[in-house]
NUPAVEX-111670 format. One record per atom (N, C-alpha, C): x, y, z; residue in three letters. Coordinates in steps of 0.001 Angstrom, whole numbers, padded with zeros to 6 digits, always signed. Layout:
<rs>
XYZALA
...
</rs>
This chain:
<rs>
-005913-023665+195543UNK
-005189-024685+194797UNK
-004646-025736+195766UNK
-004694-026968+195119UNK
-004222-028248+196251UNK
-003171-028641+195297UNK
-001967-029225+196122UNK
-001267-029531+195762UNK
-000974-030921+196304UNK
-000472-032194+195169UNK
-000903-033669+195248UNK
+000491-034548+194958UNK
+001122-035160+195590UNK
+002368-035689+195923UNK
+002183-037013+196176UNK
+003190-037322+196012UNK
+003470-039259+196032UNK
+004535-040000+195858UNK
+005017-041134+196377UNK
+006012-041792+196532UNK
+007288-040543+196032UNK
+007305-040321+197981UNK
+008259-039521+198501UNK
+009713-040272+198170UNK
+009587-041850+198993UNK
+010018-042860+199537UNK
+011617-042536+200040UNK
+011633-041524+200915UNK
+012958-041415+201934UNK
+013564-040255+201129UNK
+013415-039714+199886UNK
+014040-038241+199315UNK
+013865-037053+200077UNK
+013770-036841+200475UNK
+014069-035270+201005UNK
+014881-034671+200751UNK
+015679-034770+199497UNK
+016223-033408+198902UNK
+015130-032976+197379UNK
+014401-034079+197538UNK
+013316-034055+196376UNK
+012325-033287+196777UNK
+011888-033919+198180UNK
+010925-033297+198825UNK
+010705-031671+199045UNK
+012174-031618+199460UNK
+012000-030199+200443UNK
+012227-028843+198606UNK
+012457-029499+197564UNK
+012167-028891+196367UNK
+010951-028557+195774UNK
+010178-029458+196006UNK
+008994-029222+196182UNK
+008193-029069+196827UNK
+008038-029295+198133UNK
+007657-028190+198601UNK
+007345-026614+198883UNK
+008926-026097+198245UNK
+009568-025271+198220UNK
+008624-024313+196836UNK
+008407-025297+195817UNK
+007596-024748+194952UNK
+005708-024821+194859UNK
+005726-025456+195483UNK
+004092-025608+195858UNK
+003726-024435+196792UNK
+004796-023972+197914UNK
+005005-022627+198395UNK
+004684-021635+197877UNK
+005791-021622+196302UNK
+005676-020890+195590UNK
+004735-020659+194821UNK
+003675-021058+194510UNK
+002795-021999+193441UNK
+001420-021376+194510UNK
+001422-021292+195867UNK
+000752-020602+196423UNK
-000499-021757+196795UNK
-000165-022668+197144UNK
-001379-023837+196745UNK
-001821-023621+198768UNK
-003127-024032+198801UNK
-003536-023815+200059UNK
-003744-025321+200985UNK
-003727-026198+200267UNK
-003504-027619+201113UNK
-002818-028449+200383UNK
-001975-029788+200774UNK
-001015-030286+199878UNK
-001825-032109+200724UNK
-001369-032757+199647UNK
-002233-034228+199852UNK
-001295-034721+199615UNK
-000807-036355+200147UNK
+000257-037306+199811UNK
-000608-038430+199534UNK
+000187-039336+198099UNK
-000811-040632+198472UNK
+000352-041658+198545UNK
+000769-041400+199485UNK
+001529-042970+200313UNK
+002895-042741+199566UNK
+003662-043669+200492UNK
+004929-044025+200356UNK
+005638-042666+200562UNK
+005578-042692+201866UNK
+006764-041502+201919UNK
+008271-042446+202698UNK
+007371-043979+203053UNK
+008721-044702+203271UNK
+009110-045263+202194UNK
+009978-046143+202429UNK
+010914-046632+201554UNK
+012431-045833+200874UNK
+012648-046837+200132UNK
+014616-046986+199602UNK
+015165-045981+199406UNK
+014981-044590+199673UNK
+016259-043643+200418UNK
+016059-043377+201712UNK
+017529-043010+202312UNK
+017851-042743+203501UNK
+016669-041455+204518UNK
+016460-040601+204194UNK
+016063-039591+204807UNK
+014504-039722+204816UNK
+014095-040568+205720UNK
+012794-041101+205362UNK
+011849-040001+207053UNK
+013067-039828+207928UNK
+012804-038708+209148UNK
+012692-038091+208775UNK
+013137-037599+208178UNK
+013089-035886+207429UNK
+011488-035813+206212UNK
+011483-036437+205773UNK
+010274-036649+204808UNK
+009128-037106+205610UNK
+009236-037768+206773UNK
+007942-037620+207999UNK
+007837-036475+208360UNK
+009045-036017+209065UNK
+008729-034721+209563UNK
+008092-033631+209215UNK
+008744-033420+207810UNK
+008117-032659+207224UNK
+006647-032382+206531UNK
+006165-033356+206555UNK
+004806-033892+206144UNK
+003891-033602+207752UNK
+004147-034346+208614UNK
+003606-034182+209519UNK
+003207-032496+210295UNK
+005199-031761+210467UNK
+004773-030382+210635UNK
+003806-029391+210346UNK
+003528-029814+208808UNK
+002804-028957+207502UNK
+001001-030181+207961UNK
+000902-030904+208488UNK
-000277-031551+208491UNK
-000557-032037+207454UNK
-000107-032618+206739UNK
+000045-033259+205285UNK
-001093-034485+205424UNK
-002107-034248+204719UNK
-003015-035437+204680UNK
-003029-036043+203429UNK
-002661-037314+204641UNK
-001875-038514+203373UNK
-002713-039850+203852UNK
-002577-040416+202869UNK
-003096-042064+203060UNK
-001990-043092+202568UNK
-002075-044366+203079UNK
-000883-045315+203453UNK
-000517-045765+202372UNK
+001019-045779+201897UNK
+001085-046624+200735UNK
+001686-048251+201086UNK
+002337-049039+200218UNK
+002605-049883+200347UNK
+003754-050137+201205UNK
+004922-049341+201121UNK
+005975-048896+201823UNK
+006348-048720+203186UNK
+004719-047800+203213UNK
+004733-047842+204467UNK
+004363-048556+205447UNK
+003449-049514+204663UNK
+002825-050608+205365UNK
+004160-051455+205347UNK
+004497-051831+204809UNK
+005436-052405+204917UNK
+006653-052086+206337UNK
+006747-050914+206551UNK
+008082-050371+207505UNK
+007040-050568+208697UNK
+005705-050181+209131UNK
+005226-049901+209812UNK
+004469-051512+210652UNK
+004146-051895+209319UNK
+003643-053733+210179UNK
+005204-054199+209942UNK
+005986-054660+209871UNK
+006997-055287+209494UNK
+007264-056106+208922UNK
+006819-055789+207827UNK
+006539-056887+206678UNK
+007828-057215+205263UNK
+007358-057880+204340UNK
+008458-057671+203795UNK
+007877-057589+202047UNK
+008793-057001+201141UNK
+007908-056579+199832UNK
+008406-058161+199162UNK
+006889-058802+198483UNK
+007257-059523+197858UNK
+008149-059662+196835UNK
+008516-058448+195934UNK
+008863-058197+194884UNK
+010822-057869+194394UNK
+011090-057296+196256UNK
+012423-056712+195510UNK
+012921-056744+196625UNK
+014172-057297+196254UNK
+015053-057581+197652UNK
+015388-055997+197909UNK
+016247-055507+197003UNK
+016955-054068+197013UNK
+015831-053218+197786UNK
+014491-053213+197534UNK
+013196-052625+198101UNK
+013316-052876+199693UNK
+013772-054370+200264UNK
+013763-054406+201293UNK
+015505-054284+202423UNK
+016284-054387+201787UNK
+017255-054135+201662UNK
+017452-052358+202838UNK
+016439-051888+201930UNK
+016188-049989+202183UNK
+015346-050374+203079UNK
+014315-051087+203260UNK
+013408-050774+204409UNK
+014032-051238+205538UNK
+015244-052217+205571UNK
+015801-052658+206851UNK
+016443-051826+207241UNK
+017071-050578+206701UNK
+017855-049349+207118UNK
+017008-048529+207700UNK
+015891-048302+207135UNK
+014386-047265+207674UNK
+013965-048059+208802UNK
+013935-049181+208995UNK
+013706-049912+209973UNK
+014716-049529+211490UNK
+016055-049220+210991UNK
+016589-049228+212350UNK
+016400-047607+212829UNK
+016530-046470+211852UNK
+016750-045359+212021UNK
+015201-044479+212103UNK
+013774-044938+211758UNK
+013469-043910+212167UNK
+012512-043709+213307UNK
+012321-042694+213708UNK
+011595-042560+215140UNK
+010644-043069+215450UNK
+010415-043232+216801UNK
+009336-044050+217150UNK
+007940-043131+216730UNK
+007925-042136+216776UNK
+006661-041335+216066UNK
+006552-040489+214690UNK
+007421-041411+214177UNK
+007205-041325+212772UNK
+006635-042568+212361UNK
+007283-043485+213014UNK
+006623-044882+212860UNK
+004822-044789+212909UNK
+004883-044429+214095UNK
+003545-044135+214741UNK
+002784-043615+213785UNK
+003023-042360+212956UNK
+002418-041885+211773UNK
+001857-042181+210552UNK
+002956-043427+210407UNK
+002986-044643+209263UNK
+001786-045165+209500UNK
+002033-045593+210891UNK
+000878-046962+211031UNK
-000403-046359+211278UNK
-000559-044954+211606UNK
-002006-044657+211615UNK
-002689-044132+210413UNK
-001834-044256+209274UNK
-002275-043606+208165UNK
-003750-044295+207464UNK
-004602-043799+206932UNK
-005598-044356+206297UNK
-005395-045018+204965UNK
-006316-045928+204605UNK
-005849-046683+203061UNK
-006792-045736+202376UNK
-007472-044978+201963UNK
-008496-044161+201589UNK
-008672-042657+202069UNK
-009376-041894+201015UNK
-009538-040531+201791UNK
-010585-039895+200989UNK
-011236-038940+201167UNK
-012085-038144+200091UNK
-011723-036791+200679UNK
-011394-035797+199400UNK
-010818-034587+200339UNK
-011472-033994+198737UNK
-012195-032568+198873UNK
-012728-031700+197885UNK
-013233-032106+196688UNK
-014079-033577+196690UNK
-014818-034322+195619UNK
-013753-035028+195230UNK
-012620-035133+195932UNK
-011383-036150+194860UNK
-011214-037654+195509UNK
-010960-038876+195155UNK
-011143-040079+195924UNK
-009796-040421+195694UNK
-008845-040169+197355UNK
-007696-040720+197152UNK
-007494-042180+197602UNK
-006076-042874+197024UNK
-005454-044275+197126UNK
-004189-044111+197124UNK
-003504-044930+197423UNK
-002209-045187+196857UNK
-002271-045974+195641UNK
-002198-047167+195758UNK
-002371-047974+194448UNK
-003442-048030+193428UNK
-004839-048480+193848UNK
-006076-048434+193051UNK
-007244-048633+193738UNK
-008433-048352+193725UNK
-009857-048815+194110UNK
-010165-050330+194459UNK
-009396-051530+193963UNK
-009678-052360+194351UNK
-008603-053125+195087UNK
-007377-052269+194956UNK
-006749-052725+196057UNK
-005903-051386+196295UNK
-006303-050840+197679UNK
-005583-049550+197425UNK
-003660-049646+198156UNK
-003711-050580+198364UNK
-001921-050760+198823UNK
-001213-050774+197762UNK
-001783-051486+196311UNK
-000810-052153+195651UNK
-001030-053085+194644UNK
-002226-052116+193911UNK
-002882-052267+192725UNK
-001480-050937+191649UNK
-001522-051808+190579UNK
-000610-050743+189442UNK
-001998-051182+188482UNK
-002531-049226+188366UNK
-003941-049260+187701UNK
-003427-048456+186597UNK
-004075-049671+185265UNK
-004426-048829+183661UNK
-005912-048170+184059UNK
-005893-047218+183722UNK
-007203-046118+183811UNK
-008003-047068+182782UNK
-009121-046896+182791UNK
-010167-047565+181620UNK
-011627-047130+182278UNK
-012177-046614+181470UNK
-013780-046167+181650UNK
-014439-047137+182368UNK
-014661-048270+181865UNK
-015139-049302+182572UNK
-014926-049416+184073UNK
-013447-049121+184009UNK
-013166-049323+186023UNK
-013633-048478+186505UNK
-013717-047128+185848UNK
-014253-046250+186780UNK
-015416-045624+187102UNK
-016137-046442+185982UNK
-017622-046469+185614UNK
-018312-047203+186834UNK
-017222-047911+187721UNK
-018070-049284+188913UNK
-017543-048274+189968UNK
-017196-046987+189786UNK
-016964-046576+191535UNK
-017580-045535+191111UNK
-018051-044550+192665UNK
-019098-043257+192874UNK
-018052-042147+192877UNK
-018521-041227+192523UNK
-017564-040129+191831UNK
-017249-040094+190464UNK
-016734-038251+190638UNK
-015816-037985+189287UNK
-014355-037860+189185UNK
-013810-037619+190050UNK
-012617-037122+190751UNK
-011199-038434+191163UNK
-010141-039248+190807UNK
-009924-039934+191018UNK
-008344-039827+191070UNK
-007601-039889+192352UNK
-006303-039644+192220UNK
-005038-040631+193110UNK
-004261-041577+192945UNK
-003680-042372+193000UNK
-002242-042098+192456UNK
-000919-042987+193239UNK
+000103-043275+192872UNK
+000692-044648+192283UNK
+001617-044746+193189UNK
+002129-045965+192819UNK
+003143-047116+191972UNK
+002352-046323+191045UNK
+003125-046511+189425UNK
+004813-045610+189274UNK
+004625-044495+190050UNK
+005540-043973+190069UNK
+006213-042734+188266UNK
+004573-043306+188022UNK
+004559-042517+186523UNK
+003385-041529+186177UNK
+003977-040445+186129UNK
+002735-039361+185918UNK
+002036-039327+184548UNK
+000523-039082+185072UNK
-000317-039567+184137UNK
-001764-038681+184375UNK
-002377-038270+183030UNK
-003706-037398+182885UNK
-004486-038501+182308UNK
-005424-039037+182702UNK
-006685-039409+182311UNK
-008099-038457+182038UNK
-008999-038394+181069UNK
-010200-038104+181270UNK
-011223-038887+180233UNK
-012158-039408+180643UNK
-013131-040371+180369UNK
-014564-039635+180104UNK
-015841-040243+180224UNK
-016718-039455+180110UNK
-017356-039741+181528UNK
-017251-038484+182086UNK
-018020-037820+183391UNK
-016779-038829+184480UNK
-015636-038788+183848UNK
-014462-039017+185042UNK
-013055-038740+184749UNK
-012079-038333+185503UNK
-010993-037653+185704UNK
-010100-038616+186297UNK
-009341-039174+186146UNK
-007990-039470+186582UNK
-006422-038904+186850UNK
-005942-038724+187803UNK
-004809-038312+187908UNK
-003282-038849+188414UNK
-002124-039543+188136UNK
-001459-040049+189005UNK
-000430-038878+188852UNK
+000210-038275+189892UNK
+000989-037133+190290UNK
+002541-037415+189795UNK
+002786-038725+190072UNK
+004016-038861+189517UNK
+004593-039299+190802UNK
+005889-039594+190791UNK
+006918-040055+192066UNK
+007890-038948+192683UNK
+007592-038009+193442UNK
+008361-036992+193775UNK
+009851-037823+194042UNK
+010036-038811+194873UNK
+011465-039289+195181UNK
+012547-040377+194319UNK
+011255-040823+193154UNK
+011878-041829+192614UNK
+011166-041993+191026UNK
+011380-040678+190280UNK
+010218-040960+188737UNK
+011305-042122+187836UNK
+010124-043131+187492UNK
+010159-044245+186657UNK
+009969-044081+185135UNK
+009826-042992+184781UNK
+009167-042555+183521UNK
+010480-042026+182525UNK
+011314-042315+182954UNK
+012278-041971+182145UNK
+013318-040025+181996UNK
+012524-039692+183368UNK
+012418-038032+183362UNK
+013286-038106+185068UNK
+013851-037912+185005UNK
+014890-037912+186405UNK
+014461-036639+187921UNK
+013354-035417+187173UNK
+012965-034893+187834UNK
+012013-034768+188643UNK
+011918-034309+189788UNK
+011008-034933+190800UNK
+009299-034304+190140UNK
+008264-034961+190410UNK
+006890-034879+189893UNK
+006155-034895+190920UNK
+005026-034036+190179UNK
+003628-034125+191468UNK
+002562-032792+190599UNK
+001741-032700+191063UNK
+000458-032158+190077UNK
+000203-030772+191468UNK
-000797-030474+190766UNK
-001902-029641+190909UNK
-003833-029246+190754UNK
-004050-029227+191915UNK
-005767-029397+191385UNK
-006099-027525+191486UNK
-006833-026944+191139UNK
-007136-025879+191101UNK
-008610-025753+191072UNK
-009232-026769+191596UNK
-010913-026708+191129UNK
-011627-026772+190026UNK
-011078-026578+189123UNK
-011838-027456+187628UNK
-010501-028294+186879UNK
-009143-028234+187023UNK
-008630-028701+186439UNK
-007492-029219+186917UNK
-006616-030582+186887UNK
-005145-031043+186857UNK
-004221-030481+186279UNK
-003154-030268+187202UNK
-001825-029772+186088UNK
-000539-030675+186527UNK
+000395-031403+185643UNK
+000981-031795+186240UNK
+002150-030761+185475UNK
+003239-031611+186969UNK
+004399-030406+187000UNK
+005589-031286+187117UNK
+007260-030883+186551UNK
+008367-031393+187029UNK
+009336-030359+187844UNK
+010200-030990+188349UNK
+011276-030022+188812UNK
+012732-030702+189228UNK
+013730-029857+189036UNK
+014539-030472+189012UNK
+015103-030092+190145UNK
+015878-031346+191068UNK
+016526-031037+192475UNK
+017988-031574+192557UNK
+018261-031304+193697UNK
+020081-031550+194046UNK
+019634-033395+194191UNK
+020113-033834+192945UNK
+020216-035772+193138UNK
+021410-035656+193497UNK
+022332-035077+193210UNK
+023697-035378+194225UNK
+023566-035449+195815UNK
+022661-034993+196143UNK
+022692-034564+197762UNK
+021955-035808+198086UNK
+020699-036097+197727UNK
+020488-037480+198376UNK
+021427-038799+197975UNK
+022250-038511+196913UNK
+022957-039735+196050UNK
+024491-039780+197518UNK
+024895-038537+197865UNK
+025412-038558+198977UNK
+024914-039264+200337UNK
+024161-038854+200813UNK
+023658-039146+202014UNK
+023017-040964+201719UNK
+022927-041417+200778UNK
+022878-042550+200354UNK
+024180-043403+200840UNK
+025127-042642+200113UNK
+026602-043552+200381UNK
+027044-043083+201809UNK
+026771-042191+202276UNK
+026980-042249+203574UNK
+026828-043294+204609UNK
+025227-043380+204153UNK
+024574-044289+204868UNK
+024956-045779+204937UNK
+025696-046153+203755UNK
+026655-047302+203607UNK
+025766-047718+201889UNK
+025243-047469+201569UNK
+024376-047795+200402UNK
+025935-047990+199201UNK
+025660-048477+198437UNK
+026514-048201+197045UNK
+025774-048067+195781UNK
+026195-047743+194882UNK
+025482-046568+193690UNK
+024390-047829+192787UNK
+024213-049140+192902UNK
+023244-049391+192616UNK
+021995-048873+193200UNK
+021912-048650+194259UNK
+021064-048002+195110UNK
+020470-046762+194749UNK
+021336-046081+194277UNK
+020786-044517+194053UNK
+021312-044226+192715UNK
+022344-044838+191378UNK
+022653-044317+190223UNK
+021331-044267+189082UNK
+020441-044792+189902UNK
+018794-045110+188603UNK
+018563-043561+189021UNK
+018626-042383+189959UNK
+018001-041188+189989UNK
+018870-040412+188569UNK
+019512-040766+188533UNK
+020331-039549+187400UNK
+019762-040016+186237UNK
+018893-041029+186222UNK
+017904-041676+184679UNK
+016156-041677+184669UNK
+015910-041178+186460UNK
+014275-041250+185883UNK
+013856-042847+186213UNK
+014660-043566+186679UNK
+014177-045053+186553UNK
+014373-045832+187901UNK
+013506-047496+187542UNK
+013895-048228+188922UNK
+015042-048494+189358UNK
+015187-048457+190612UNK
+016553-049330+190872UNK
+016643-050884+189467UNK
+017695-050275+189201UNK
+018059-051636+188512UNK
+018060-051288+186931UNK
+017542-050257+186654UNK
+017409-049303+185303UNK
+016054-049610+184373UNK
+014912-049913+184718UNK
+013595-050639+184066UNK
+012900-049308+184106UNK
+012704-048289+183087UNK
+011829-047497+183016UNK
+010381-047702+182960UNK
+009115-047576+183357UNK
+007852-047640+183491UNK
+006724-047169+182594UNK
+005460-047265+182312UNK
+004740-046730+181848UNK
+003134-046757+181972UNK
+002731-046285+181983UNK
+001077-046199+181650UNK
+000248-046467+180574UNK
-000463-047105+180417UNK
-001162-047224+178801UNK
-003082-047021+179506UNK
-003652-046254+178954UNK
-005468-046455+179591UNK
-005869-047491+178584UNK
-006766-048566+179001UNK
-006986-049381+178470UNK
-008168-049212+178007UNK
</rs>
């Protein structure tokens, strides 16, 4: 069993929960698709831990972002967090960031972060048609930050969900399961007080981290998926 994770983005009290159950769950390799940087604090700890375990992951937007030094078109508050990840984390975590791949193929499955035609930072509606123009059956991506089952004819879609930050209206951390013929997705619920702490520690204030106790973006905009 593989176990399939995504936009970590600096949780590690999310993280180390799941992990904790994918452990449990007995799964024999675990896959990330990007963004284990970004807008919470503990973005060392969520390298580390990925890296220790050999976590094969491919780059999300986030990280491209912390790692070239770039800036997100979209959200100040987004960058706001990456200028904090910016001062605090190690030089070889950095290093990790920036060598990450935009692509991967691991046990017939074709990973991304965002989508096939742009894998940084595409937000993909599943639709037969799109996936009718790429090779394979197997197709698994984040991003969206919203967990999602697709199946088409002679193709599979999966987005795992946002272990550090679900948009879907469900406050608990998400991420799936492959088992060789089939997807499962899964929730779980973790200590949001503990990263909502180490947030304000960090100097953050509760716009920053009060969207975890709702499942939603900073700023309170819940998300969704529709296959087109």
């Amino acid at each position: 069993m593989i176990g399939i994770i995504s936009d970590v983005h600096g949780n590690y009290s999310a993280l180390r929960s799941v992990l904790q159950r994918l452990d449990a769950l007995g799964v024999e390799q675990i896959i990330c698709l990007g963004d284990t940087a970004g807008y919470y604090c503990q973005v060392n700890a969520c390298c580390d831990a990925l890296r220790e375990r050999g976590v094969l992951s491919v780059m999300g937007n986030h990280d491209w972002y912390l790692a070239r030094q770039q800036r997100c078109p979209r959200s100040n508050s987004a960058n706001a967090c990456l200028d904090y990840q910016a001062k605090v984390i190690s030089e070889q975590n950095l290093a990790w960031l920036d060598g990450l791949p935009l692509q991967a193929q691991v046990h017939g499955m074709s990973l991304v972060h965002g989508g096939w035609n742009d894998p940084l930072d595409e937000y993909l509606q599943p639709a037969q048609a799109y996936f009718e123009a790429l090779p394979g059956r197997l197709f698994v991506s984040g991003h969206t930050h919203v967990q999602y089952l697709w199946q088409g004819q002679g193709k599979v879609y999966c987005n795992p969900g946002s272990v550090g930050q679900p948009r879907d209206g469900d406050r608990r951390a998400a991420f799936a399961t492959w088992d060789g013929e089939r997807f499962d997705l899964h929730r779980l619920e973790y200590d949001i007080a503990e990263v909502q702490q180490a947030m304000a520690e960090a100097g953050f204030t509760p716009y920053f981290y009060q969207n975890l106790e709702n499942g939603t973006q900073i700023g309170g905009r819940i998300s969704s998926i529709q296959a087109l």
